[in-house]
C-alpha positions as CSV (number, residue, x, y, z in Angstrom):
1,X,289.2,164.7,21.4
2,X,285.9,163.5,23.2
3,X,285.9,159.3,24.1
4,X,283.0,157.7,25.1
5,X,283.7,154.8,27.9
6,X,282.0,152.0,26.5
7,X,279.6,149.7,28.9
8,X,282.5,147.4,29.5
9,X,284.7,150.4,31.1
10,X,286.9,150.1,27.7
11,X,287.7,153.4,25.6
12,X,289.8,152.9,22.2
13,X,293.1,155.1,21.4
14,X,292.9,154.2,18.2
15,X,294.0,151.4,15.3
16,X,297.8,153.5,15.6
17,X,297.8,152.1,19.4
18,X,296.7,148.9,18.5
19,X,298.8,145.9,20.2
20,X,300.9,148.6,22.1
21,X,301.3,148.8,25.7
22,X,300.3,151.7,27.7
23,X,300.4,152.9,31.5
24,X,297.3,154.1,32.6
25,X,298.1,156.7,35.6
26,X,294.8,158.0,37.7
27,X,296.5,161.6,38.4
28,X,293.2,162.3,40.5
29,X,289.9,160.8,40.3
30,X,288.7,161.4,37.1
31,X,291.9,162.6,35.8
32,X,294.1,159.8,34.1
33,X,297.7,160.2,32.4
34,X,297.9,158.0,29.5
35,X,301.5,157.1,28.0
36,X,302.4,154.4,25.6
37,X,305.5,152.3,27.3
38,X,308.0,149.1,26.8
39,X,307.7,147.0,29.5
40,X,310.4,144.7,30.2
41,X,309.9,141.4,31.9
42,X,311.9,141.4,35.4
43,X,313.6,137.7,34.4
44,X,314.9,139.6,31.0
45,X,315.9,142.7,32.6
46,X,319.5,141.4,33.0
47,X,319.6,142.1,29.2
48,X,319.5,145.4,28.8
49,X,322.3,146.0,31.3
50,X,324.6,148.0,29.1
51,X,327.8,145.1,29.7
52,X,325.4,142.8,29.3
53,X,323.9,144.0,26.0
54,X,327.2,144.9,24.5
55,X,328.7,141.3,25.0
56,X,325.5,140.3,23.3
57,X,326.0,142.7,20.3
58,X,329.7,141.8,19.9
59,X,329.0,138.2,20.4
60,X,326.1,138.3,17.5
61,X,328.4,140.3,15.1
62,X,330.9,137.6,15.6
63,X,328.2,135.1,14.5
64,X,327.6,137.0,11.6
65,X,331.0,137.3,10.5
66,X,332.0,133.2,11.3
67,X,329.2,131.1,9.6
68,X,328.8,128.0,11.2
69,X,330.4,125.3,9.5
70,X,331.0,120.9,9.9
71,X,334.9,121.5,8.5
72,X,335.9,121.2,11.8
73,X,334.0,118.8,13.3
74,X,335.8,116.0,13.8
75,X,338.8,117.8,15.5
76,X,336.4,119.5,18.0
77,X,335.0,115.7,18.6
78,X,338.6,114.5,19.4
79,X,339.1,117.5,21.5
80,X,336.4,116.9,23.3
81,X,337.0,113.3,23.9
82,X,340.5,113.7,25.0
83,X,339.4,116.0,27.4
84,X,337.1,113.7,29.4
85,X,340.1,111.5,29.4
């Protein structure tokens, strides 16, 4: 397929690329690699460390499964209380 770089520098993918993130790698000049990619924030790469992510997934599953509820409430309150006794 044949792109025209617009006068801005811009070229468009396409609508199916829209919003997505890509890395732009200049192999050589005039030669660029161009691959779509996740990018992952360095303060939320802690995350996707496999421990990490499995804790999460058990712990979310164990939400699902235990909706949250007031029935127990006031015992938590005591508890709580007592303890800062």
């Amino acid at each position: 397929m044949i792109k025209l770089v617009g006068a801005n520098g811009q070229i468009s993918l396409g609508k199916q690329y829209a919003g997505r993130q890509v890395l732009v790698e200049e192999q050589e000049p005039g030669v660029w690699l161009v691959r779509t990619a996740t990018v992952i924030p360095d303060n939320e790469r802690w995350l996707h460390n496999e421990v990490t992510a499995n804790g999460l997934r058990e712990a979310l599953e164990w939400a699902q499964s235990h909706p949250a509820s007031d029935e127990t409430i006031g015992s938590l309150l005591k508890r709580l209380r007592d303890e800062q006794s």
